[in-house]
C-alpha positions as CSV (number, residue, x, y, z in Angstrom):
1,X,19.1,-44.9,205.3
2,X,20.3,-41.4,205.0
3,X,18.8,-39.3,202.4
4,X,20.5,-37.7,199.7
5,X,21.1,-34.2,200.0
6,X,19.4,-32.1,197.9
7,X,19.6,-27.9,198.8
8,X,17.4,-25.3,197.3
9,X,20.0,-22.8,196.2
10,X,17.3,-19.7,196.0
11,X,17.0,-20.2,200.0
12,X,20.4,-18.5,200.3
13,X,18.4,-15.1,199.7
14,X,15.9,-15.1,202.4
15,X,15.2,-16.1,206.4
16,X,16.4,-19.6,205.4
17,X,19.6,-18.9,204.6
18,X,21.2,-20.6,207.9
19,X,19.6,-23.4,207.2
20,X,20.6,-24.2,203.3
21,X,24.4,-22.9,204.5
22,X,24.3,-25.8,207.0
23,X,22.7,-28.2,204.8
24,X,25.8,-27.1,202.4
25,X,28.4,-27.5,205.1
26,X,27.2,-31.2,206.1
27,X,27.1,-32.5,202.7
28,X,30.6,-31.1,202.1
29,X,31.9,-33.1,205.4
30,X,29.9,-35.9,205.2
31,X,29.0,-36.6,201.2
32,X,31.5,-35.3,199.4
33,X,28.4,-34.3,197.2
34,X,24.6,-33.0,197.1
35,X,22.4,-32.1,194.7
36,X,21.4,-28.2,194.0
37,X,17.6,-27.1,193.1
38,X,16.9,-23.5,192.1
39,X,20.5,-22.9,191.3
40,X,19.4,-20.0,188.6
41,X,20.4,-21.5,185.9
42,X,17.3,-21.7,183.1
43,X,15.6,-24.5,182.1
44,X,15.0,-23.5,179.4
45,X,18.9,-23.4,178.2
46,X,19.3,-26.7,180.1
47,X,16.4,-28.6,178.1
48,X,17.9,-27.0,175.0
49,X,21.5,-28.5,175.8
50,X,19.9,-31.8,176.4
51,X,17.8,-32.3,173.4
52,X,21.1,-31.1,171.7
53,X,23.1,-33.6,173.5
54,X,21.5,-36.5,172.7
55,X,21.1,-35.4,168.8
56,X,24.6,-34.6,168.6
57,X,25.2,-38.5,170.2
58,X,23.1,-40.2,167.6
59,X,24.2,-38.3,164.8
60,X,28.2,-38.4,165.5
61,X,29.2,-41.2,168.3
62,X,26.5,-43.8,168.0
63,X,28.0,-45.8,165.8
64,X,31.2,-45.0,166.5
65,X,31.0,-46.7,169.7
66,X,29.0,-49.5,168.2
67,X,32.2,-49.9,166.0
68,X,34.2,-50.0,169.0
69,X,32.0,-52.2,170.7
70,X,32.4,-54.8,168.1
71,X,35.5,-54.5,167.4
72,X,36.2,-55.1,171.0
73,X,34.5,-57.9,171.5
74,X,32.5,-56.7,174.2
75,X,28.9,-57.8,173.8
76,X,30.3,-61.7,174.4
77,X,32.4,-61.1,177.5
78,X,32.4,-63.8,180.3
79,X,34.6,-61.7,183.2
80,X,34.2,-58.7,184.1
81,X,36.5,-55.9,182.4
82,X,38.7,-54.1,184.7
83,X,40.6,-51.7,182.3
84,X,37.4,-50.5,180.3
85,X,34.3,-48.0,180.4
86,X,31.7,-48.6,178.7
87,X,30.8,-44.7,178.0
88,X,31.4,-42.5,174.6
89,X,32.9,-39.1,175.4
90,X,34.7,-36.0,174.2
91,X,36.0,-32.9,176.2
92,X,35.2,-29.0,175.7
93,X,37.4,-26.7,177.5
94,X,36.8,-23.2,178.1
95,X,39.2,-21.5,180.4
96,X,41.7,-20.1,180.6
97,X,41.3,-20.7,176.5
98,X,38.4,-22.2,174.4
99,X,38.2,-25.2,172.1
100,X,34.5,-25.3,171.3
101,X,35.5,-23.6,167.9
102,X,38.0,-26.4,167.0
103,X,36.0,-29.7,168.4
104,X,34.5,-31.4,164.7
105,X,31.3,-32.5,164.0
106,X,30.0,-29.4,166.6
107,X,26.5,-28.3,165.1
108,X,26.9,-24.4,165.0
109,X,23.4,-24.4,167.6
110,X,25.0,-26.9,169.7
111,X,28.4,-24.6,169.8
112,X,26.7,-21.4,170.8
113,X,24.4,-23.4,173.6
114,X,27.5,-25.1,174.9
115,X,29.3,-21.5,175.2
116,X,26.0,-20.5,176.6
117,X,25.7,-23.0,179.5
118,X,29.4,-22.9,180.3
119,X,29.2,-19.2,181.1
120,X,26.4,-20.1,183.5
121,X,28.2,-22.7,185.3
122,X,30.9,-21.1,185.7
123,X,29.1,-18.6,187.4
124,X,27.6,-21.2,189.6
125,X,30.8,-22.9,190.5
126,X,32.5,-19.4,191.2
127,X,29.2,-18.5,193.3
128,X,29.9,-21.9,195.2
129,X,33.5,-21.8,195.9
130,X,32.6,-18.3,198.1
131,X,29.3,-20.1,200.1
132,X,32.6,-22.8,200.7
133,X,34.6,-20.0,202.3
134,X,31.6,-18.2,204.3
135,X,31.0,-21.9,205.9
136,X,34.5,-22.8,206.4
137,X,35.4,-19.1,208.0
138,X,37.9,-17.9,204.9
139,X,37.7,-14.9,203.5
140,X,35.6,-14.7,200.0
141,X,37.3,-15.2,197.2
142,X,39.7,-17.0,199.2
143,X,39.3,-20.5,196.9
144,X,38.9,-18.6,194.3
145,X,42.2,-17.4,194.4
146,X,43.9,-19.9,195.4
147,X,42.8,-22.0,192.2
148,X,44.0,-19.3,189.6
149,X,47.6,-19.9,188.7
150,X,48.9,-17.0,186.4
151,X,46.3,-17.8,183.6
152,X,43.3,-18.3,185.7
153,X,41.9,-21.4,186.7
154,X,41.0,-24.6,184.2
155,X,37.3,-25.0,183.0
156,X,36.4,-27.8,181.1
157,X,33.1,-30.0,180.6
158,X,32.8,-33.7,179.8
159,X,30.4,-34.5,177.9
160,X,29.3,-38.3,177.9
161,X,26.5,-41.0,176.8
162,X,26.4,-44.4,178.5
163,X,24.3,-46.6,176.3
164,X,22.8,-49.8,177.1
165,X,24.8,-52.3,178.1
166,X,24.8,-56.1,177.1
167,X,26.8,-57.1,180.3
168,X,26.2,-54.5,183.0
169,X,27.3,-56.7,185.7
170,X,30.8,-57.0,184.2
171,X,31.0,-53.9,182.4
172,X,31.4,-50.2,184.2
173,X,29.7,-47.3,182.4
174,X,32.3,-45.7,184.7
175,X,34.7,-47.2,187.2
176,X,34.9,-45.8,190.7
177,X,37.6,-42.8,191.3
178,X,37.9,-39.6,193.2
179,X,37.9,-36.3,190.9
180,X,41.6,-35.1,190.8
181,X,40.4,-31.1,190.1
182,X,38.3,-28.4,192.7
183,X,34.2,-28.3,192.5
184,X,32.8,-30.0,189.7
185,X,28.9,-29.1,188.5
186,X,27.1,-32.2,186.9
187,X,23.8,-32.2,184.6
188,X,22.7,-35.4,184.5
189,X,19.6,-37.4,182.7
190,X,16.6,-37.5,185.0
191,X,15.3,-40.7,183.8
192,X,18.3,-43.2,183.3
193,X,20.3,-43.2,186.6
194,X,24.1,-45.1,187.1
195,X,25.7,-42.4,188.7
196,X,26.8,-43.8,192.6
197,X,29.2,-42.4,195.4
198,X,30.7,-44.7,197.9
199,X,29.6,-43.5,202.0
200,X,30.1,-45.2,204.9
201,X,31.7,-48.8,202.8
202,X,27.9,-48.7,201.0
203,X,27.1,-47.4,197.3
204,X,24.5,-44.9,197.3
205,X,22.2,-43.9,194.5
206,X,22.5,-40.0,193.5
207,X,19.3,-39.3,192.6
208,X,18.2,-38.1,189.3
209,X,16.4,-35.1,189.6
210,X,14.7,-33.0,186.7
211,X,16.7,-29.5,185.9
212,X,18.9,-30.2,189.0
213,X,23.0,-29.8,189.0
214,X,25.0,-32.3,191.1
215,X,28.1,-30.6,193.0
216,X,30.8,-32.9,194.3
217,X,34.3,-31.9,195.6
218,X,37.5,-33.0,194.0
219,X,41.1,-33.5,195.8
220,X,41.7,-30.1,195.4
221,X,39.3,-29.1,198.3
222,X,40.2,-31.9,200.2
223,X,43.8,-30.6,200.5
224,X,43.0,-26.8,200.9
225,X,40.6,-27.8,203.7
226,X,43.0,-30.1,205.4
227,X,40.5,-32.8,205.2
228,X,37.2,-30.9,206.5
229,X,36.1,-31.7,203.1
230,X,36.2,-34.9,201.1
231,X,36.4,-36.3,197.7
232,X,34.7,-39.0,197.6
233,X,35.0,-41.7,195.3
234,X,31.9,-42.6,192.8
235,X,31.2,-44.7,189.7
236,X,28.4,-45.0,186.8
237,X,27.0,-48.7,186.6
238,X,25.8,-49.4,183.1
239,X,22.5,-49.9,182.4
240,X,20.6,-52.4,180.1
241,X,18.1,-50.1,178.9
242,X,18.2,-46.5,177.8
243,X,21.2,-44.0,177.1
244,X,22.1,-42.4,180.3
245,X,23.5,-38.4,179.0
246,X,25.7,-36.9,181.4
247,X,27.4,-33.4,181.4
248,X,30.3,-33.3,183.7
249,X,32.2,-29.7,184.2
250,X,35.5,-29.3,186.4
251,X,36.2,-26.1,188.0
252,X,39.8,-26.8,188.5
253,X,43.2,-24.9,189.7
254,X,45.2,-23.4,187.0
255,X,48.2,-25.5,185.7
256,X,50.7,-23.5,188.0
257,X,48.5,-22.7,190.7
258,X,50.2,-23.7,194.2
259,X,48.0,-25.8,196.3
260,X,48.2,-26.2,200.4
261,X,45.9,-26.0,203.2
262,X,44.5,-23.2,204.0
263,X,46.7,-21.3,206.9
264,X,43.7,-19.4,208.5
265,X,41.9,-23.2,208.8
266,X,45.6,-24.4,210.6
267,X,45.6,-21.5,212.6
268,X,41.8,-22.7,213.9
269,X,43.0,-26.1,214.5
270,X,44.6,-26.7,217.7
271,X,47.6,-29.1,216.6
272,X,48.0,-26.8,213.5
273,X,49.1,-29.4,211.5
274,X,49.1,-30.0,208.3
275,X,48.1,-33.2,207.3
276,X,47.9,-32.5,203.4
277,X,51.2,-31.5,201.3
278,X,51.8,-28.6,199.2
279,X,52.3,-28.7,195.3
280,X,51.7,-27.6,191.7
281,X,48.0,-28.6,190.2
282,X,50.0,-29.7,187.1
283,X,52.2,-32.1,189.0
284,X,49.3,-33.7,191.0
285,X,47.8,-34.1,187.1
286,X,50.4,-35.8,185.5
287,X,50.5,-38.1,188.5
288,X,47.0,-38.9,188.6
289,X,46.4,-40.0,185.0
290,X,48.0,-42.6,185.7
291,X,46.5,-43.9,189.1
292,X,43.1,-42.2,188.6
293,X,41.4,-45.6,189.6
294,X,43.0,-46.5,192.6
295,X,42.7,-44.6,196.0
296,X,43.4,-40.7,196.2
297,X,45.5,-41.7,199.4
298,X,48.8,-42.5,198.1
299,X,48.7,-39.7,195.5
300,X,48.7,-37.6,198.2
301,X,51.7,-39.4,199.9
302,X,53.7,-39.0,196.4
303,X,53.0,-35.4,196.4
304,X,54.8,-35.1,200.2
């Protein structure tokens, strides 16, 4: 079997540049994901945003989802729930306007970090979208701008726990989907895995990887690149033992940015044909919370 990609981002510097740019470009076309080493970001902050994590889970959601569990009925069902995760969440947003401040039960340490980190990723993901362009042959800042609307584009992190599970065979920690947004940077728990991606009709373990951050591509890229580039659909399997923490953040278009293929990446193609429609971020949005679950296919369609 194929193995996971995993590139060492500090590579882009030196003689092996060409290489980790390739490595990039193939797990783009052919993953839909890979796994980043050496991205720049500190330890340091990212242990601290862990251990924070997880005490901020105990203390405030814990038994809030235990409620919900009971309440639910869950621990005693017999077929498997199609309309259900079995993960506790809440959102952050911090572009183009913050919430940290507003979010309750927020330790003040846990605020700060959480500002801390998202300033980092962002850099990342900006620093990502422009290695995209150099491999696809647009100009840099090219995906940049095409995701920033008048306000800039949308920055958000999800923030969830999947705890054990009674019934992990009928129960998703999260069921499978394509991301509707643009490049999305995940931190997830090195030692309880779930998190899966769909290649090739098999589902493939993403690794968990101390202090790594897992990129995959949304729709968004999918339809700028005409297709060059997939989404690809994944899911979380729950898991009987341990609380799996995951840290999800979208680098998505603005609300009003206009999204089409890229016309330099026609121009390159000989039918010159664009296969993908154009439309507002905010429209493909509203459509998708409702059919986030099913394939990204017809959503496309719709947008025509």
């Amino acid at each position: 079997m194929e193995t996971f990609p995993v590139v060492d981002l500090s590579q882009i510097n030196g003689e092996k540049r060409g290489a980790a740019m390739e490595k990039i470009n193939d797990a783009c076309e052919n993953w839909g994901f890979f796994e980043l080493v050496n991205h720049g970001i500190s330890h340091e902050l990212m242990d601290t945003v862990e251990k924070l994590t997880k005490e901020h889970y105990k203390k405030c959601m814990e038994q809030r989802f235990k409620e919900m569990v009971a309440n639910k009925g869950l621990e005693a069902v017999q077929s498997e729930i199609h309309d259900l995760d079995w993960e506790s969440t809440f959102f952050l947003r911090h572009l183009p306007v913050s919430n940290i401040s507003q979010i309750p039960d927020l330790d003040e340490d846990y605020r700060k970090v959480m500002k801390e980190f998202a300033v980092e990723l962002e850099k990342l993901a900006e620093q990502l979208l422009d290695l995209l362009c150099e491999n696809l042959g647009l100009e840099k800042g090219y995906l940049k701008k095409a995701f920033y609307g008048s306000k800039g584009p949308n920055f958000g992190t999800k923030v969830s726990n999947y705890p054990p599970c009674p019934k992990p065979d009928l129960i998703k920690g999260l069921r499978a989907h394509t991301d509707a947004g643009g490049i999305i940077l995940l931190f997830q728990d090195d030692k309880v895995s779930g998190l899966q991606l769909l290649k090739d009709g098999q589902w493939i373990d993403v690794p968990p990887m101390r202090h790594s951050i897992v990129i995959n591509l949304g729709d968004q890229l999918e339809v700028i690149t005409n297709g060059k580039y997939k989404s690809v659909m994944h899911r979380v399997l729950a898991q009987p033992d341990g609380t799996r923490m995951s840290i999800a953040s979208f680098y998505n278009p603005g609300d009003d940015a206009f999204i089409c293929p890229a016309p330099a990446l026609l121009e390159k193609e000989t039918e010159k044909i664009s296969v993908y429609p154009k439309f507002v971020f905010d429209d493909y949005m509203k459509l998708y919370s409702g059919l986030k679950f099913q394939a990204k296919e017809p959503r496309f369609e719709a947008m025509k």
